[in-house]
C-alpha positions as CSV (number, residue, x, y, z in Angstrom):
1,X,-6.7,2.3,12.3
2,X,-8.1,3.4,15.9
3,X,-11.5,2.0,16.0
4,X,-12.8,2.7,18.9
5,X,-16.5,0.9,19.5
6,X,-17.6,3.6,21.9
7,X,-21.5,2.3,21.5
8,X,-20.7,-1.2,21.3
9,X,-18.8,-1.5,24.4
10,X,-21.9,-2.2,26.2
11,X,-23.0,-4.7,24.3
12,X,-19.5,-6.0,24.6
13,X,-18.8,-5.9,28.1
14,X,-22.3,-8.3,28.5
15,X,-21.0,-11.1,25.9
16,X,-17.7,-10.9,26.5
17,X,-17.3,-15.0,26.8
18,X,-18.6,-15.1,23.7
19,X,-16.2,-12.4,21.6
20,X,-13.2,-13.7,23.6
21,X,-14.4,-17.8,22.3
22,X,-14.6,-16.5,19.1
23,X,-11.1,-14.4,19.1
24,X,-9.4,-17.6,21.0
25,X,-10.8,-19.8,18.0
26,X,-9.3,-17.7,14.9
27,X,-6.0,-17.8,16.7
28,X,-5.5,-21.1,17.5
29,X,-6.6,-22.3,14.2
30,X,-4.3,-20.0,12.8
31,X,-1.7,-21.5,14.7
32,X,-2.4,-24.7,14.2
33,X,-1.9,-24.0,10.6
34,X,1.2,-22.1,11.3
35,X,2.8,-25.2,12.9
36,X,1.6,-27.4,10.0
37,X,2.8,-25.7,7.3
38,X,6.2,-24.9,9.4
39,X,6.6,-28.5,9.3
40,X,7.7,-28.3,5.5
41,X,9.5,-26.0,5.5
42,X,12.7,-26.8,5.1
43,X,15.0,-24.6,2.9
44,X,15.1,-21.0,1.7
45,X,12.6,-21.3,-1.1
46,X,10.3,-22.9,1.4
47,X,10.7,-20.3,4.0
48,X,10.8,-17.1,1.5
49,X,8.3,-18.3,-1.6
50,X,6.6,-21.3,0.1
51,X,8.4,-23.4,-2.3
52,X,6.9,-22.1,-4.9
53,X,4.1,-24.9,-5.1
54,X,0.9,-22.0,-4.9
55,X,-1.5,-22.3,-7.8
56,X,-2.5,-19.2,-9.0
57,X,-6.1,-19.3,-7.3
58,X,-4.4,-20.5,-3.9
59,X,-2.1,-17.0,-4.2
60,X,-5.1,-15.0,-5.4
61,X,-6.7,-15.4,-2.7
62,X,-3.7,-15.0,-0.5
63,X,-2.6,-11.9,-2.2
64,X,-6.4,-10.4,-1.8
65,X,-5.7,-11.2,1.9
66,X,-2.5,-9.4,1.9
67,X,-4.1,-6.5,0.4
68,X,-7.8,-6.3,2.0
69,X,-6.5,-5.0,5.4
70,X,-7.8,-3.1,8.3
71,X,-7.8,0.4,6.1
72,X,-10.4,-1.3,3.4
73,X,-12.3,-2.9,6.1
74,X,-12.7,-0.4,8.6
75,X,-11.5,2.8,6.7
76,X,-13.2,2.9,3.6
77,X,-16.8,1.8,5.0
78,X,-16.2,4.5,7.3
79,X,-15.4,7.0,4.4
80,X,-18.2,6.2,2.3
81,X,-20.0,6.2,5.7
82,X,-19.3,10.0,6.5
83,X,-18.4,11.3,2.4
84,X,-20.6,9.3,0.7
85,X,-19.4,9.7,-3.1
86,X,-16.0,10.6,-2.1
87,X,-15.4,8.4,0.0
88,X,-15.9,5.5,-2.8
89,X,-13.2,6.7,-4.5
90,X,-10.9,4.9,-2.2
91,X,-12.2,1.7,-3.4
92,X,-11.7,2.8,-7.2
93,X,-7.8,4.2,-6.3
94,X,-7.1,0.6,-4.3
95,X,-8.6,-1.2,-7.3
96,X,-7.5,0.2,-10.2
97,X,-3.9,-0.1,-8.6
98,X,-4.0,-3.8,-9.2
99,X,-4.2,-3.0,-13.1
100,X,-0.4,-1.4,-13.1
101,X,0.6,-4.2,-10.9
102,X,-0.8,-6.5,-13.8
103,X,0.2,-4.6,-16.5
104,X,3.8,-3.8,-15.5
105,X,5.3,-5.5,-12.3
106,X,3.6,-9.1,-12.2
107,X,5.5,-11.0,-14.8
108,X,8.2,-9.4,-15.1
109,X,9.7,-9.6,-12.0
110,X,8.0,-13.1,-11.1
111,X,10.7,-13.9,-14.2
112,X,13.8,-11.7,-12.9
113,X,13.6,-12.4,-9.3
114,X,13.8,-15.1,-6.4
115,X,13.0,-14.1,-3.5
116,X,13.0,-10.0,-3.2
117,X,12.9,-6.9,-5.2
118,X,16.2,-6.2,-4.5
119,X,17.1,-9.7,-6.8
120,X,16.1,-7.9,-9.7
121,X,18.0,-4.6,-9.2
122,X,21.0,-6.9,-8.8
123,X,20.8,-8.7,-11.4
124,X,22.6,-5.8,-13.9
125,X,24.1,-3.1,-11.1
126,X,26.5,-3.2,-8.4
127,X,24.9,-5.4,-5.8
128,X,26.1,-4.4,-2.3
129,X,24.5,-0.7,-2.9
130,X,21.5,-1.7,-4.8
131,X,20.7,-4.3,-2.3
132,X,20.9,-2.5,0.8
133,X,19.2,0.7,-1.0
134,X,16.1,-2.3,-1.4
135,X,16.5,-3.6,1.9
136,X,16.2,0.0,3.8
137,X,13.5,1.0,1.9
138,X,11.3,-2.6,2.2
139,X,11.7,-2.2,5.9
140,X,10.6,1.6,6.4
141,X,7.4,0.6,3.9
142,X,6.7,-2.6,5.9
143,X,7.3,-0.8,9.7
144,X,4.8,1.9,8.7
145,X,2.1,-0.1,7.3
146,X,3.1,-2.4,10.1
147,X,2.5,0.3,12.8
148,X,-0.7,1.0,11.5
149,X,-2.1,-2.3,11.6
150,X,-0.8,-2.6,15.3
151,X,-2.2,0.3,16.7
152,X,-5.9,-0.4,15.0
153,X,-5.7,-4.1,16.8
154,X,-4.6,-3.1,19.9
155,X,-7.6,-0.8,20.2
156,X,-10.0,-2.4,18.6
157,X,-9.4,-5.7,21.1
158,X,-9.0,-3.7,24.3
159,X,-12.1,-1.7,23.3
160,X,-13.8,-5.0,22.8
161,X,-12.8,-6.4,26.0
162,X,-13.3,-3.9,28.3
163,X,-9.8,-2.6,28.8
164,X,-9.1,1.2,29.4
165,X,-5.9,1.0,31.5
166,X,-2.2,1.9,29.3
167,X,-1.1,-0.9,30.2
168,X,-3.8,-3.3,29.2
169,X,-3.7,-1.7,25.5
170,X,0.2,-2.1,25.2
171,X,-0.5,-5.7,26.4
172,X,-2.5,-6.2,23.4
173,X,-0.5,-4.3,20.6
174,X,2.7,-6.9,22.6
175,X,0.4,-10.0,22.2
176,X,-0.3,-9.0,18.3
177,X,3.2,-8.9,17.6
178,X,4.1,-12.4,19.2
179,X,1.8,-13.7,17.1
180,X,2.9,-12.0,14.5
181,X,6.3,-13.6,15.1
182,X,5.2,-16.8,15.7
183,X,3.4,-17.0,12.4
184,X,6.6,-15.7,10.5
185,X,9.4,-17.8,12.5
186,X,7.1,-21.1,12.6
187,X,5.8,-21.1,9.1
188,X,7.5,-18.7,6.8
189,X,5.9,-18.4,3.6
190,X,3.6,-21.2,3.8
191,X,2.1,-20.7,7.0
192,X,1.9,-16.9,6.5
193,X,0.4,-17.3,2.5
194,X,-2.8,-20.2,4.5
195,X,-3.4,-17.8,7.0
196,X,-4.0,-15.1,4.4
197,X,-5.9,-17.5,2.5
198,X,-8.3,-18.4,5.6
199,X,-8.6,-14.6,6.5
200,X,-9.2,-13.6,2.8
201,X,-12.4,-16.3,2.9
202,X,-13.5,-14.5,6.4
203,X,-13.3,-11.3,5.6
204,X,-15.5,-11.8,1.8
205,X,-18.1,-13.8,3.7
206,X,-18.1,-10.9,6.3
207,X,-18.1,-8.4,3.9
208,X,-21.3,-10.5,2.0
209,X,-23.3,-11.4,5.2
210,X,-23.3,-7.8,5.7
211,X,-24.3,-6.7,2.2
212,X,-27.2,-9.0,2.0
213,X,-28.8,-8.0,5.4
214,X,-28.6,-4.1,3.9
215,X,-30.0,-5.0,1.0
216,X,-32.7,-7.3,2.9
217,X,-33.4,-4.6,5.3
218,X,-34.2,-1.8,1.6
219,X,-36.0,-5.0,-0.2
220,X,-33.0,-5.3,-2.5
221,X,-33.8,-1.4,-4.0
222,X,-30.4,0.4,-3.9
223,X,-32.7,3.6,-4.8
224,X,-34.2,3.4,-1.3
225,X,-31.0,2.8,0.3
226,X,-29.0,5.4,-1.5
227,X,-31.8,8.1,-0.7
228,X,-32.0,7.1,2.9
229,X,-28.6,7.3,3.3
230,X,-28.5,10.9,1.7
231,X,-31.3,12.0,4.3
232,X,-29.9,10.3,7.3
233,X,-26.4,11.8,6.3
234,X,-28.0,15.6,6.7
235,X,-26.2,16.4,3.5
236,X,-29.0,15.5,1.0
237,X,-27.7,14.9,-2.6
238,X,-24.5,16.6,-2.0
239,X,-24.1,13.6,-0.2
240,X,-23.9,11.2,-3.7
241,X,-22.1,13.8,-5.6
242,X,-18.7,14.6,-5.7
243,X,-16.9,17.4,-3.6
244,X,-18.1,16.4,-0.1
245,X,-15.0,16.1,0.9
246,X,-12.5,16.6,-1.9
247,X,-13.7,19.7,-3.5
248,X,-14.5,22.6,-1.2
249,X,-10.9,24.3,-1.6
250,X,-8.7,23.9,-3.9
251,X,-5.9,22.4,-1.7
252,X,-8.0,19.8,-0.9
253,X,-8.7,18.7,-4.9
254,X,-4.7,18.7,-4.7
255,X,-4.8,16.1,-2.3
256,X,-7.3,14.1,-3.7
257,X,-5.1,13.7,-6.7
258,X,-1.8,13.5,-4.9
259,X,-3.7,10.7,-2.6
260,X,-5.1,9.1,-6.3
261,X,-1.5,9.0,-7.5
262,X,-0.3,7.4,-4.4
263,X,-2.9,4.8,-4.6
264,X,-2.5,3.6,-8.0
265,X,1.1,3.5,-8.3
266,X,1.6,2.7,-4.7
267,X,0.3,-1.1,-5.1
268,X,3.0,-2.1,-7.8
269,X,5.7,-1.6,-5.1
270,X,4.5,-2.8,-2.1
271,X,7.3,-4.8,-0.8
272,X,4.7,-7.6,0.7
273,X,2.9,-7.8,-2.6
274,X,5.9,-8.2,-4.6
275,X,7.3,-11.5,-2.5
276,X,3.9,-13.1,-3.3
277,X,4.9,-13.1,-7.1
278,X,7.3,-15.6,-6.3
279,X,5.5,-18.0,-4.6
280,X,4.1,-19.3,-7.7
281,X,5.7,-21.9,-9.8
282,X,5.9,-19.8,-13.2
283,X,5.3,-15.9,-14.7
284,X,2.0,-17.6,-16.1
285,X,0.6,-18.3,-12.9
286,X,1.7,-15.0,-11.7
287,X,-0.7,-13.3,-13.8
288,X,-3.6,-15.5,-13.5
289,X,-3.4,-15.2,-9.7
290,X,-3.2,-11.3,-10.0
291,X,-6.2,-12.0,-12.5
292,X,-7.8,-13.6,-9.6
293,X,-7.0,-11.4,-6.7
294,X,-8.6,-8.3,-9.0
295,X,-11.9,-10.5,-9.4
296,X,-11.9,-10.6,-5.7
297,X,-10.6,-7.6,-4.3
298,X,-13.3,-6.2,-7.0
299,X,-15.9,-8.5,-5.3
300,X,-14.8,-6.8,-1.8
301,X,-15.0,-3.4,-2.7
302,X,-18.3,-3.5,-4.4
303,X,-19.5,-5.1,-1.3
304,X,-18.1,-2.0,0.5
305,X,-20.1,0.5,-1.4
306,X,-23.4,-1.3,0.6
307,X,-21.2,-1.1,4.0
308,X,-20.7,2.2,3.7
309,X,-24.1,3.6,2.7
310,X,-25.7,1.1,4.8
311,X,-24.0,2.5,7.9
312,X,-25.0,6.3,6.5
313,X,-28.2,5.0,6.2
314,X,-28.9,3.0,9.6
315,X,-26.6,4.9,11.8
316,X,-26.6,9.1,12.6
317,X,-23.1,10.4,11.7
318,X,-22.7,11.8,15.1
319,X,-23.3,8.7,16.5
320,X,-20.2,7.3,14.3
321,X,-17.5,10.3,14.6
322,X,-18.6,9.8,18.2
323,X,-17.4,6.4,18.1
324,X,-14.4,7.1,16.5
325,X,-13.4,10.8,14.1
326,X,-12.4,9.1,10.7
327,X,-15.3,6.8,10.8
328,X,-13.6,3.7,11.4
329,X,-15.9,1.8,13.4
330,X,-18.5,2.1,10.8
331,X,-18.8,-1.5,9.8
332,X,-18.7,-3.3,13.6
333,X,-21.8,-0.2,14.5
334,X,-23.5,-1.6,10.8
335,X,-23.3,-5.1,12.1
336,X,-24.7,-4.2,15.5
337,X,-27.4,-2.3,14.0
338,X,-28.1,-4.9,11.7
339,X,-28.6,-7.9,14.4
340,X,-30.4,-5.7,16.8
341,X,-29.0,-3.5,19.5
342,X,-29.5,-4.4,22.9
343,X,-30.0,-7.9,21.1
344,X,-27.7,-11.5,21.3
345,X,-28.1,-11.4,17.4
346,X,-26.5,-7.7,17.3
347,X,-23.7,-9.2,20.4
348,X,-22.8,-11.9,17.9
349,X,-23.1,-10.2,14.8
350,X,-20.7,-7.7,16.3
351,X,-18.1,-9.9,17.8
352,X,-18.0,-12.3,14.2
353,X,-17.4,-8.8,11.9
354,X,-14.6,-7.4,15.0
355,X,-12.8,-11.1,14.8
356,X,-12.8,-11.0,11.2
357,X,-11.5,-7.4,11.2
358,X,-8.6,-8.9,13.8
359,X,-8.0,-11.8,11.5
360,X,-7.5,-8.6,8.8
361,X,-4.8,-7.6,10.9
362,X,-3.0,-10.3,12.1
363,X,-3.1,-11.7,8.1
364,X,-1.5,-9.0,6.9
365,X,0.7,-7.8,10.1
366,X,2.2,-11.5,9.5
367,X,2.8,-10.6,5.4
368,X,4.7,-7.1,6.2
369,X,6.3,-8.5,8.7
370,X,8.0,-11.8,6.3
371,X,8.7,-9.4,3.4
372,X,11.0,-7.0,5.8
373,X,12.5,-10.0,7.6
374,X,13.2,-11.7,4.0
375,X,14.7,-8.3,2.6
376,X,16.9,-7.8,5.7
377,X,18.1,-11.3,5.4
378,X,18.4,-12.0,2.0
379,X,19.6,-8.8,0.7
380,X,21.4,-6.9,3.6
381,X,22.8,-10.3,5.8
382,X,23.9,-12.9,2.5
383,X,24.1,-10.6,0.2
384,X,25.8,-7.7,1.6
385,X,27.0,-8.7,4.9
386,X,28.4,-12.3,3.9
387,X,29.2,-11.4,0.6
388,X,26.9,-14.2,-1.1
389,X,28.8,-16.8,1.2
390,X,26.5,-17.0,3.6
391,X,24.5,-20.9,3.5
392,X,20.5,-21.4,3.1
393,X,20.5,-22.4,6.9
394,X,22.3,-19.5,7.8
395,X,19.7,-17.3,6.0
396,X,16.8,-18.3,7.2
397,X,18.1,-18.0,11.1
398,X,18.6,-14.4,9.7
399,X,16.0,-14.0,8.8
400,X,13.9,-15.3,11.9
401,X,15.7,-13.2,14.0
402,X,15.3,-10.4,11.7
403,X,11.4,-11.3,12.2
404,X,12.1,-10.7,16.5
405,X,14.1,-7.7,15.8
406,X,11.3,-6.1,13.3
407,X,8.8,-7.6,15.6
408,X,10.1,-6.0,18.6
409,X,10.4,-2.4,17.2
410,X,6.6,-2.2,15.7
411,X,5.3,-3.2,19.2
412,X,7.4,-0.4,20.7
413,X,6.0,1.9,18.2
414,X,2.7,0.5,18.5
415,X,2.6,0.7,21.8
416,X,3.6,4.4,21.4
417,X,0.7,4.6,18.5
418,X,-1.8,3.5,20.1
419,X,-3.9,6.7,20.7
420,X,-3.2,8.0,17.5
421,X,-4.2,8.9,14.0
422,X,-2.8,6.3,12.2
423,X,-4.6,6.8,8.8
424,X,-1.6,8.7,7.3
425,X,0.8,5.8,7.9
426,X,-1.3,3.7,5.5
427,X,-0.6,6.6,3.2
428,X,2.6,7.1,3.7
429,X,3.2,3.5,3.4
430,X,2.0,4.0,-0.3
431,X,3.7,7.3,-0.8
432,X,6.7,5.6,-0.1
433,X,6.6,2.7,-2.4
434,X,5.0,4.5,-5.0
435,X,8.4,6.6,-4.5
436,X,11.4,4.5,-4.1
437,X,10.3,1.3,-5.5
438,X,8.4,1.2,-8.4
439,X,10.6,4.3,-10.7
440,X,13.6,1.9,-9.5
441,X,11.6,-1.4,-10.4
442,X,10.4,0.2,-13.8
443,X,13.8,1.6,-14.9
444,X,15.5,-1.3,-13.9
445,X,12.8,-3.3,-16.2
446,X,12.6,-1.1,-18.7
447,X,15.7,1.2,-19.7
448,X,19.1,-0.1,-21.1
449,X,20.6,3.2,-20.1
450,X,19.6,2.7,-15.9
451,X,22.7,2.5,-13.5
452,X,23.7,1.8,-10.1
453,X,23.5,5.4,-9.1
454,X,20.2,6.0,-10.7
455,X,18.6,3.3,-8.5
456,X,20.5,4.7,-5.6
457,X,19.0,8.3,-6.5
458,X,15.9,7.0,-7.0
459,X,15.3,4.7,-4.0
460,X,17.1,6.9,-1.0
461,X,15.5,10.2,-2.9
462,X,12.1,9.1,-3.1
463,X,12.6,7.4,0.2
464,X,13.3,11.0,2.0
465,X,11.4,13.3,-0.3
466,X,8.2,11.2,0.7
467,X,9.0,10.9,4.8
468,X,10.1,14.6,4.8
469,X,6.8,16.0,3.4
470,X,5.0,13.7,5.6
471,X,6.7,14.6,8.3
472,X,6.0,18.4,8.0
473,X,2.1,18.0,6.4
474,X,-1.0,18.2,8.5
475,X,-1.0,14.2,9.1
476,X,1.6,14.5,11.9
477,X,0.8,17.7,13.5
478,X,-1.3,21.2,13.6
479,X,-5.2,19.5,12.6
480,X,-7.4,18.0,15.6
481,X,-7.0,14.7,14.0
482,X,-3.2,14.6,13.8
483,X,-0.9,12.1,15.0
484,X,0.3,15.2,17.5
485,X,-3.0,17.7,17.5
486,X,-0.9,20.0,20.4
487,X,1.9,20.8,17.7
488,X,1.9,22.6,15.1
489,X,5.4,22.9,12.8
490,X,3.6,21.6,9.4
491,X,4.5,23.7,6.4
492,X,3.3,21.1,3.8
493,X,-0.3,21.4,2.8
494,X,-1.0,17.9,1.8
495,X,-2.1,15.1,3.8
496,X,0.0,13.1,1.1
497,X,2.9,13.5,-0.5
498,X,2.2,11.9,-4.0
499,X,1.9,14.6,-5.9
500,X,5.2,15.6,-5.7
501,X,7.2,12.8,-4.1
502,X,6.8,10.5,-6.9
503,X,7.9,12.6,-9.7
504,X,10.8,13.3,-7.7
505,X,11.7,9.5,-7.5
506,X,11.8,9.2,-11.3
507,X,13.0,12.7,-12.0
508,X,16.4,11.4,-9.6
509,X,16.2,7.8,-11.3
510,X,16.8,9.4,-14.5
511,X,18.7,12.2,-13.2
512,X,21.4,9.8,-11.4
513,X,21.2,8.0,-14.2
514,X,22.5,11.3,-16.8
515,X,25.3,12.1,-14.5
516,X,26.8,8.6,-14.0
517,X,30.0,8.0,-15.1
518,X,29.4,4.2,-15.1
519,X,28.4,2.1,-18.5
520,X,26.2,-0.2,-18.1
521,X,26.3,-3.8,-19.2
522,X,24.3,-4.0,-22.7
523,X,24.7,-7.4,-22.7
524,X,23.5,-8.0,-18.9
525,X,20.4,-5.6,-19.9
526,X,19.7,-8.0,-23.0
527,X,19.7,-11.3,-20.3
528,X,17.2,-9.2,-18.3
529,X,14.6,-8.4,-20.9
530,X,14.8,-12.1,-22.3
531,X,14.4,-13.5,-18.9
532,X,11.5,-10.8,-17.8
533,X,9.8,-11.7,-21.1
534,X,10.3,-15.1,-21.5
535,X,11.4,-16.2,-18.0
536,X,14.3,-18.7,-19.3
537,X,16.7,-18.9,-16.3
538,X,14.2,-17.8,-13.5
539,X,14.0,-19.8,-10.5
């Protein structure tokens, strides 16, 4: 996200005490938990699944805070702020996501696994390829979505405070990743999984403050809102139907679905989802809290259908692509608007909604960050590296250092980031899981027949398919709104490669899988469906 509060810098700049108490509050209370809860930590469970001790509420809401980041905070009021109906549809793709991860992955792999995805590849194939295949592919998800996070805080604070130099803004993308790495190294899974928890209850009384001062402002008559919004909008009704932005050509109703696909089956393999399924003390609990997290992601993105009309409704459009082109500063110029511009309500209002939105990112900066970390050291370092020799201790100082080494690259690329379009890493970040992970995770699950060299197939094919079409689509160069708007060497029409990535990822599972001279195990297959099912043996 680059939200960049063009009209609220004013308002900024005169209460800037006041946003900079309130910022200097949510992290030191963070920390404070961070340190706490890295005081009990003391093995590999503790550090990688927080012991396992989570009820299923307690991870709920932690896994809603792990998955209500900056691009359904920011993005999607901003979407429905500029697309009206279209835009919503974001909220229905993110949601109905949560119903394969239910369906197919919860359970299952709470049952199969320890500590990573690549545990339950393992568990029937030749570990050494399977595992780093896991690990590669957890780490380019997590550094994309990790980027993108990055780039959004370091704008949005320097904005905030007044700072315009280069230097200044890559100060601030370096100070979001020290914290990030201080709230990984400290407190591993526990810290990380209370910090989510905390931002989580932030972000839905945010999110419900903001509704309710909409509503109050219409009398509580969504008719009124809805109609204002459609005349303030200048697109009338075309404004609440479909097609605004997803149906004029029909390239751009091919993107709509590619982006749908990558939504909904992006979420079931989402390496920093996954790790929270085994922070739970059974497969039971697993579901409930995935049960939970759907009640309150639900909640959320109800809430964001009032964000997003109330900011079409209350604010010109011009005055919002002004702020910032894809509309993400939508919901800190609601919040503004609602307090009073030129007010100390509107100052306040403002400042609370942009340190919740950095509490978004620092929350979930800290989760992407702790599943690459635990990937690298759990499934590359002892698994591949040591040969399975390596001790508990010895992991976890991997995987802390991992956590500098992962930390120190996404500020780099941050840093670099910072000015641009970062909207298509989010996607790409989906793409890519919905692409390598989840055909592995499935067939691995699912199919007697699946081999070594299917997963390998499936994870570096996908993996390359979906980076490659990204690479050469209108996301990273040749639009106005690209990550490089000078260049132009796109020959891929779609802003995301779903549509055709993902089929590819299971067409080269199953492929692989044909042309592999290796047998596999019937009897290791038969351990795995008993313990998926029934989760005798899990950890």
């Amino acid at each position: 996200m680059s939200p960049a509060l063009v009209l609220a810098a004013g308002e900024a700049s005169e209460h800037r005490p006041l946003i900079i108490t309130l910022f200097a509050v949510f992290v030191l209370a963070t920390l404070v938990i961070t340190v706490w809860a890295g005081r009990q930590t003391r093995s590999a469970a503790d550090f990688y699944a927080g012991g396992r001790q989570f009820t299923a509420f307690q991870n709920g809401l932690a896994v809603s805070g792990d998955y209500m980041s900056a691009a359904s905070f920011l993005g999607i009021a901003g979407a429905i702020a500029l697309f009206g109906y279209d835009g919503f549809l974001y909220s229905i793709g993110f949601l109905v996501a949560w119903l394969v991860a239910l369906l197919l992955v919860a359970e299952p792999l709470r049952n199969s696994g320890r500590y990573t995805m690549g545990d339950v590849l393992a568990y029937r194939m030749r570990q050494r390829p399977v595992r780093t295949a896991a690990g590669v592919s957890t780490i380019v998800v997590s550094i994309f979505y990790l980027l993108a996070q990055m780039a959004g805080a370091g704008v949005l604070v320097s904005l905030l405070l007044g700072i315009t130099s280069d230097g200044g803004k890559i100060g601030i993308v370096a100070l979001v990743g020290v914290l990030m790495i201080v709230y990984v190294t400290v407190g591993g899974m526990k810290g990380t999984t209370w910090v989510q928890m905390v931002k989580a209850v932030l972000l839905i009384l945010g999110a419900l403050l903001l509704t309710f001062l909409v509503l109050l402002k219409f009398h509580f008559n969504l008719s009124d809102l809805l109609g204002k919004a459609a005349s303030n909008s200048g697109k009338g009704s075309a404004f609440l139907e479909p097609g605004l932005k997803y149906g004029a050509t029909g390239t751009s109703k091919l993107d709509f679905l590619s982006l749908g696909i990558a939504l909904v089956l992006g979420t079931a393999g989402l390496p920093h989802i996954l790790i929270r399924f085994y922070t739970v003390p059974t497969a039971k609990a697993a579901r409930k809290s995935v049960n939970w997290a759907i009640g309150l992601i639900g909640a959320f993105y109800l809430m964001t259908l009032a964000l997003g009309f109330g900011a079409a409704a209350l604010i010109k459009p011009d005055e919002i692509i002004a702020s910032n082109k894809a509309g993400n500063t939508a919901a800190p110029l609601l919040a503004l608007h609602l307090g009073g511009t030129h007010s100390d309500g509107g100052a306040i209002l403002l400042a609370s909604i942009s340190a919740v939105a950095f509490a978004t990112i620092l929350a979930v900066v800290a989760g992407l960050t702790l599943a690459s970390s635990s990937s690298f050291a759990h499934d590359i370092y002892a698994n591949v590296i040591k040969r399975g020799q390596a001790s508990e201790k010895q992991e976890v100082n991997a995987a802390r250092w991992a956590t500098v080494g992962i930390g120190a690259v996404s500020i780099a690329l941050g840093a670099l980031a910072r000015d641009l379009n970062v909207a298509g890493l989010v996607a790409l970040a989906f793409a890519v899981a919905a692409s390598a992970n989840l055909p592995t995770i499935l067939y691995s699950l699912f199919w007697k027949r699946f081999t070594t060299a299917g997963a390998l197939w499936s994870i570096y094919g996908g993996l390359v398919t979906a980076v490659g079409l990204v690479l050469f689509s209108p996301v990273v160069s040749g639009k106005e709104t690209s990550m490089f708007p000078h260049a132009d060497f796109q020959w891929f029409p779609l802003e995301n490669p779903g549509i055709i990535s993902i089929p590819v990822g299971f067409l080269l599972g199953w492929l692989g899988t044909l042309l592999s001279k290796e047998q596999p195990d019937p009897g290791k297959y038969a351990e795995l469906e008993v313990r998926s099912l029934t989760g005798t043996g899990a950890h």
